[in-house]
MARNUNU-42054 format. One record per residue (C-alpha): residue in three letters; residue number from 1; x, y, z. Coordinates in pm, 1 decimal. Layout:
BEGIN
aa,i,x,y,z
ALA,NUM,X,Y,Z
...
//
This chain:
BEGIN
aa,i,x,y,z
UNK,1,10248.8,12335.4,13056.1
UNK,2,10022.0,12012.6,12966.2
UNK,3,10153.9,11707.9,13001.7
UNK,4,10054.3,11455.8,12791.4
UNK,5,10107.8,11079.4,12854.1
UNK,6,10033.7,10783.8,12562.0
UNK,7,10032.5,10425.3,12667.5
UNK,8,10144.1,10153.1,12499.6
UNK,9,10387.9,10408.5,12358.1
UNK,10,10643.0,10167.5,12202.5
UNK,11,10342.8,9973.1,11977.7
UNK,12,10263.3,10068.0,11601.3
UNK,13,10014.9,10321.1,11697.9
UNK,14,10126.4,10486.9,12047.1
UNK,15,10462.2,10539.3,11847.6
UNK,16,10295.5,10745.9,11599.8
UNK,17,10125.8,10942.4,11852.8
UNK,18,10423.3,11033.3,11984.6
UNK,19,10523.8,11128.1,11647.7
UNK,20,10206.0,11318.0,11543.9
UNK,21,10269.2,11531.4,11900.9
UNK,22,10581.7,11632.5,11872.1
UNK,23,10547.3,11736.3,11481.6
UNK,24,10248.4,11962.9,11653.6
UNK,25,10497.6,12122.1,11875.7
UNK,26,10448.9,11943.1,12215.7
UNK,27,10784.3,11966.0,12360.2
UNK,28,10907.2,11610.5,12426.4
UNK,29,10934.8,11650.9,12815.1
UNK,30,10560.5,11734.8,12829.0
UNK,31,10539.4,11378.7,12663.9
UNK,32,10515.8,11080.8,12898.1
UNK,33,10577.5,10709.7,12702.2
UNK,34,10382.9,10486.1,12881.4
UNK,35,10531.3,10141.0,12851.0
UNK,36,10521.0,9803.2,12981.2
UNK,37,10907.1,9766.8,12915.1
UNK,38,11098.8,10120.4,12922.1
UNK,39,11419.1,9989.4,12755.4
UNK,40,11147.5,9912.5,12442.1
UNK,41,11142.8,10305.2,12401.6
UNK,42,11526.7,10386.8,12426.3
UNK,43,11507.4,10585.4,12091.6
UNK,44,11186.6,10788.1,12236.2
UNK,45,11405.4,10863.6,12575.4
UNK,46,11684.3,10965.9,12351.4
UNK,47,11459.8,11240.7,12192.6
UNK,48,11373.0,11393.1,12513.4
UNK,49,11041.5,11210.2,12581.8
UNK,50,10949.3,11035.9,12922.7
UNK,51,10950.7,10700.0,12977.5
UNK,52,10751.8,10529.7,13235.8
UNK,53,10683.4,10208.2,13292.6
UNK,54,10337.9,10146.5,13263.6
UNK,55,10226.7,9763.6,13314.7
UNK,56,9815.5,9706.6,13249.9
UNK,57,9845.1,9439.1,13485.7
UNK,58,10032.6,9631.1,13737.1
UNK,59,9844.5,9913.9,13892.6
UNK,60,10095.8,10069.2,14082.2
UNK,61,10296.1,10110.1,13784.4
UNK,62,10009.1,10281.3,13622.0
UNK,63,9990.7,10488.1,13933.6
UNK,64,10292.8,10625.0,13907.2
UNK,65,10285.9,10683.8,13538.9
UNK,66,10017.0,10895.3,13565.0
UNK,67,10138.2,11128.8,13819.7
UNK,68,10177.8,11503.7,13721.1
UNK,69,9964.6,11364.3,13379.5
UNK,70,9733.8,11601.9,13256.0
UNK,71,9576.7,11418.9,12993.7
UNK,72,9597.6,11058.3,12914.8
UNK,73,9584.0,10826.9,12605.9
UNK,74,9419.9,10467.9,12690.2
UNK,75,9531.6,10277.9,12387.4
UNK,76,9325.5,9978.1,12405.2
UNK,77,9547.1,9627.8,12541.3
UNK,78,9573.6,9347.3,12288.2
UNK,79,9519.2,9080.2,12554.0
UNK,80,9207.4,8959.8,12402.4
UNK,81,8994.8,8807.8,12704.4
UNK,82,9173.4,9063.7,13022.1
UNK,83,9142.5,9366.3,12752.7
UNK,84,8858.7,9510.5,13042.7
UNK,85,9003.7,9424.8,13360.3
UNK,86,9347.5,9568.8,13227.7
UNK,87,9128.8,9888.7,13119.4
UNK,88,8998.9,9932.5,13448.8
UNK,89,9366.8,9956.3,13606.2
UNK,90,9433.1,10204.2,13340.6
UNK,91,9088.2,10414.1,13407.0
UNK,92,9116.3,10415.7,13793.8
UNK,93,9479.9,10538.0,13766.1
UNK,94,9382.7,10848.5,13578.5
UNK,95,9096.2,10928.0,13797.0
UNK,96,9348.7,10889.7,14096.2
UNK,97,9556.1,11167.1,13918.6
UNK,98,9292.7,11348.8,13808.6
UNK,99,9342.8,11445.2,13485.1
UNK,100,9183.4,11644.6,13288.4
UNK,101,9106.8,11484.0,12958.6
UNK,102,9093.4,11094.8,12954.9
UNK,103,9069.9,10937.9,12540.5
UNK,104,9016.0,10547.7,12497.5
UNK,105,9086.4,10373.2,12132.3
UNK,106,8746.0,10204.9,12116.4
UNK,107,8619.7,10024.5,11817.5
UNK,108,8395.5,10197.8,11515.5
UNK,109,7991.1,10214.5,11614.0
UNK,110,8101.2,10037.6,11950.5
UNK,111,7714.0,10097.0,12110.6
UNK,112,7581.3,9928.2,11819.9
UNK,113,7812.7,9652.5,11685.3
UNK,114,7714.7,9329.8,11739.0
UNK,115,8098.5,9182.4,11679.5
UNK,116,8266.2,8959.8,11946.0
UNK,117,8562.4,9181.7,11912.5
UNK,118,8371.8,9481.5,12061.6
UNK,119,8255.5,9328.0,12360.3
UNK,120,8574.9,9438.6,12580.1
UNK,121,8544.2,9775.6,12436.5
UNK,122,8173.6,9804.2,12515.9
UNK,123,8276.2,9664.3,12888.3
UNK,124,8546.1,10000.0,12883.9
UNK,125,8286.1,10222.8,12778.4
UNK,126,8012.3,10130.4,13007.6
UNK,127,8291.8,10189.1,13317.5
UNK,128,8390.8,10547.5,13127.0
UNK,129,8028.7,10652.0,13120.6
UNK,130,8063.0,10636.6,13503.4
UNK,131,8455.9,10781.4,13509.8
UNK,132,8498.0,11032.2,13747.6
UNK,133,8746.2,11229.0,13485.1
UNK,134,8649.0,11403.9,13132.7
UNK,135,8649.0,11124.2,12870.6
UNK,136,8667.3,11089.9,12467.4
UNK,137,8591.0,10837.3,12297.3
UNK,138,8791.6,10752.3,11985.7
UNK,139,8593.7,10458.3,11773.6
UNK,140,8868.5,10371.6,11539.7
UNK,141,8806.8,10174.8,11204.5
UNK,142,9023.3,9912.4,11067.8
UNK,143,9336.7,10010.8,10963.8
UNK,144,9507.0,10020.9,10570.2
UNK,145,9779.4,9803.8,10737.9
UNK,146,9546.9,9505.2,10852.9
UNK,147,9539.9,9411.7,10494.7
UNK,148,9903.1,9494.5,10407.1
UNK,149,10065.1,9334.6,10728.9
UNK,150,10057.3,8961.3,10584.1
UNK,151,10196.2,9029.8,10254.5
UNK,152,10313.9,8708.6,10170.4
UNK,153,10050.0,8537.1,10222.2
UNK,154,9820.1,8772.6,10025.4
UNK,155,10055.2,8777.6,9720.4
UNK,156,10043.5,8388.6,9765.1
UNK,157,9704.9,8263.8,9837.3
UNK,158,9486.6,8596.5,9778.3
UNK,159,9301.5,8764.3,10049.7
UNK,160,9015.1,8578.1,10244.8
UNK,161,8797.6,8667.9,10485.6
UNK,162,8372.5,8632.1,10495.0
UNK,163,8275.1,8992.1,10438.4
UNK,164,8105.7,8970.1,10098.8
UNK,165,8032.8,9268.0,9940.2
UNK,166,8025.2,9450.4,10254.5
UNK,167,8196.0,9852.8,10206.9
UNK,168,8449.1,9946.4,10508.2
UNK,169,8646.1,10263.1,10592.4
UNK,170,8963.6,10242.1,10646.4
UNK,171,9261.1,10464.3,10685.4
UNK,172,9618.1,10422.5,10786.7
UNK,173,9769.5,10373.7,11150.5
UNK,174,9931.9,10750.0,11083.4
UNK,175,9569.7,10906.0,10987.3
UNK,176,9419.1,10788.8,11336.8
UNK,177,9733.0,10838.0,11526.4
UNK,178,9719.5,11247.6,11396.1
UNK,179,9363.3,11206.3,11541.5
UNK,180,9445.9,11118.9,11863.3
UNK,181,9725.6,11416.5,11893.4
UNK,182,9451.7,11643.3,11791.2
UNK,183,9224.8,11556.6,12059.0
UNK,184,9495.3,11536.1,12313.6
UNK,185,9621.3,11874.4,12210.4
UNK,186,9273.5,12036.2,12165.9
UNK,187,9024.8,12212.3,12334.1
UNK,188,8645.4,12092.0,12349.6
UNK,189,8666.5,11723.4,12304.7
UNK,190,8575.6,11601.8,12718.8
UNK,191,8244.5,11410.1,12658.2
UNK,192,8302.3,11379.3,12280.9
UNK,193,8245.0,11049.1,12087.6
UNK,194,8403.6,11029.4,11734.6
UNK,195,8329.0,10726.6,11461.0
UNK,196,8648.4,10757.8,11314.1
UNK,197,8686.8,10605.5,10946.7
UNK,198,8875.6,10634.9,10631.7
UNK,199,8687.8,10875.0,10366.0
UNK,200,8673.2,10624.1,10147.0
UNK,201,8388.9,10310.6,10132.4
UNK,202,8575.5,9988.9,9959.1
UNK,203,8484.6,9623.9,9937.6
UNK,204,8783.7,9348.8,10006.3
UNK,205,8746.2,9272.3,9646.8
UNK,206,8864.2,9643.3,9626.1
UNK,207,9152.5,9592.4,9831.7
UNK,208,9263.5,9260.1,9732.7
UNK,209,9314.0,9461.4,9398.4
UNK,210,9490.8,9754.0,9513.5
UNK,211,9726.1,9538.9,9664.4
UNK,212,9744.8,9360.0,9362.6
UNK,213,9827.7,9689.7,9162.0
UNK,214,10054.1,9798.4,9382.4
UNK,215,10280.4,9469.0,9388.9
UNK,216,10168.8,9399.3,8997.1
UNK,217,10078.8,9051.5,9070.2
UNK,218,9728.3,8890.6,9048.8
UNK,219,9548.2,8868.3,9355.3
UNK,220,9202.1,8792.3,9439.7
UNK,221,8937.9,8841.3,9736.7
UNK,222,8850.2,8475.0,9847.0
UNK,223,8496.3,8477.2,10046.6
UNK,224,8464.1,8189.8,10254.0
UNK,225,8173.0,8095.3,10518.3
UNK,226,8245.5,8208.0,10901.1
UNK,227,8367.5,7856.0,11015.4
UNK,228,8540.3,7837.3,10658.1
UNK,229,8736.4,8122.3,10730.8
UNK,230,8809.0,8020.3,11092.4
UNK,231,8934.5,7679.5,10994.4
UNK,232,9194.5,7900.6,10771.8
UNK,233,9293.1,8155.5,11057.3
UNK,234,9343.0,7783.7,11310.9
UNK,235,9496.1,7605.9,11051.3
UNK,236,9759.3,7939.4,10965.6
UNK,237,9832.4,7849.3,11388.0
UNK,238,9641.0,8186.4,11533.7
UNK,239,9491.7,7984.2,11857.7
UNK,240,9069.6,8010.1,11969.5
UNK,241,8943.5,8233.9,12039.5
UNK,242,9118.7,8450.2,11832.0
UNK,243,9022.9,8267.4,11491.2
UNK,244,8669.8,8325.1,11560.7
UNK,245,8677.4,8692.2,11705.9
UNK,246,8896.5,8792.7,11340.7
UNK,247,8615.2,8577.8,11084.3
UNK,248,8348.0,8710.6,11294.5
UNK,249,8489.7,9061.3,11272.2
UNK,250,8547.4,8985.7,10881.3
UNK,251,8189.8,8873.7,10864.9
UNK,252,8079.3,9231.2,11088.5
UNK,253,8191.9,9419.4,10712.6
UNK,254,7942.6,9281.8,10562.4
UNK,255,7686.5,9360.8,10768.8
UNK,256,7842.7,9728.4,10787.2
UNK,257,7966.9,9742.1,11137.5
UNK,258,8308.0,9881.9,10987.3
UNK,259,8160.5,10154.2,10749.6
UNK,260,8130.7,10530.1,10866.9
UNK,261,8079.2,10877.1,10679.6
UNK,262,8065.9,11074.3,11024.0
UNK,263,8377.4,11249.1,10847.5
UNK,264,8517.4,11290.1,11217.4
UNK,265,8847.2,11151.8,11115.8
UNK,266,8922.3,11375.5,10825.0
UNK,267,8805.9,11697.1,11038.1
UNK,268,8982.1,11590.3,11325.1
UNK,269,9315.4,11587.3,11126.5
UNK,270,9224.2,11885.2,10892.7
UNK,271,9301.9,11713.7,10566.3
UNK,272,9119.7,11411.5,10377.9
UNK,273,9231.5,11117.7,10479.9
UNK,274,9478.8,10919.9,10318.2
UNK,275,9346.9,10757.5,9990.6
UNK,276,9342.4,10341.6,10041.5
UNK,277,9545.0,10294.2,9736.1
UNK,278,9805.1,10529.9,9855.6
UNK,279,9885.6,10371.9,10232.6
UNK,280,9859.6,9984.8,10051.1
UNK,281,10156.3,10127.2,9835.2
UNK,282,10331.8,10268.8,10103.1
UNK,283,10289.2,9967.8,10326.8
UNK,284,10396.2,9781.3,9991.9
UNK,285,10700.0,9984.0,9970.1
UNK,286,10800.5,9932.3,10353.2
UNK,287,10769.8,9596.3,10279.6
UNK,288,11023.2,9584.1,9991.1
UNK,289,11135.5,9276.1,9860.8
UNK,290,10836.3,9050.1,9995.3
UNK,291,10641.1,9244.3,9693.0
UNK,292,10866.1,9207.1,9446.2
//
């Protein structure tokens, strides 16, 4: 019996990993939650899944995590600036167990991106070229929810950034989370590399719009200049460098650095993926009276 385990298990993507693996079947005991704080997970434990704590920071923790593991989901750390370091802890634990099948969340066209935001993932990949274990490499594309997460201040003030008429791919959390519990579940995928994207190529005029239909209010796409936009992100009170990395990532759509038709995310998951318009009116709908 395979055991799987998916860090950062009680975040908005490792929980739908979890998800996406049990509704394939994986018996929840062959599921190991991998979590900084266990008690975050209670629901997941209640369902039959493992919980272990699993602390970036802390390599022992991850140590004993991955015992018994056979294959491992590295969900990428948010700690902008200790994202590699925290990696390594992560990567050295699963060659310790040797497992069999190691997948990282990297970022879309990683070896070729010039934004700041990569640079940690590039770090991670370099050290998995080198792993000791079998590796896969999901590059995952901005997410539908990026866009729909900040309602209120979309419906109020538009939606800025500094892409231009730069064309992304996105798709929703869900759609890369099934992606993941394919490859972890699957057969063939040690040395793979997948540009994961959303079938569809749309502009943040585009999206500004759809949110727009789907809250029927007017909103527009405001492009501002890099330090334009960062000035906005400071003076909304996210701290540097964070400002930067997000305008400069904003400003990486319009040179295409978030675009892909590789088409591995819709074969991955066996269906197309799901249409913009659709997961901005579900995310609308979650969001209930904010859009009204």
């Amino acid at each position: 019996m395979t055991t799987i385990a998916v860090t950062a298990a009680s975040g908005q993507l490792g929980r739908l990993v979890v998800d996406a693996l049990l509704q394939r079947g994986v018996a929840p005991a062959s599921i190991v939650a991998a979590v900084r704080t266990p008690t975050a997970v209670e629901d997941l434990a209640a369902r039959g899944v493992q919980v272990r704590e699993a602390d970036y920071t802390k390599p022992e923790t991850l140590k004993a995590a991955f015992e018994g593991v056979d294959r491992v989901l590295l969900i990428s750390s948010s700690a902008v600036g200790q994202r590699a370091a925290q990696h390594e802890n992560a990567i050295a634990a699963a060659e310790e167990a040797g497992v069999e099948l190691l997948a990282y969340t990297s970022v879309l066209q990683a070896d070729t991106t010039t934004m700041q935001l990569a640079a940690e993932h590039q770090e991670t990949e370099r050290r998995l070229a080198d792993a000791t274990v079998p590796v896969a490499l999901l590059r995952n594309g901005w997410y539908v929810e990026n866009y729909t997460g900040q309602l209120e201040v979309a419906l109020e003030h538009g939606v800025a950034g500094s892409a231009g008429d730069g064309r992304l791919s996105p798709a929703t959390r869900r759609d890369f989370a099934e992606a993941a519990a394919a490859v972890l579940t699957g057969d063939g995928h040690e040395g793979a590399t997948y540009e994961l994207g959303g079938d569809e190529a749309v502009t943040m005029a585009e999206i500004a719009a759809l949110i727009g239909q789907a809250t029927g209010r007017d909103v527009a796409y405001v492009d501002l200049p890099v330090e334009a936009y960062t000035e906005v992100l400071s003076n909304a009170g996210l701290p540097a460098p964070v400002d930067a990395i997000i305008a400069d990532s904003s400003a990486a759509v319009g040179r295409g650095e978030l675009h892909t038709d590789s088409g591995d995310l819709s074969r991955l998951i066996g269906r197309p993926t799901t249409p913009v318009a659709e997961g901005i009116r579900e995310a609308v709908a979650a969001a209930g009276p904010v859009a009204s």
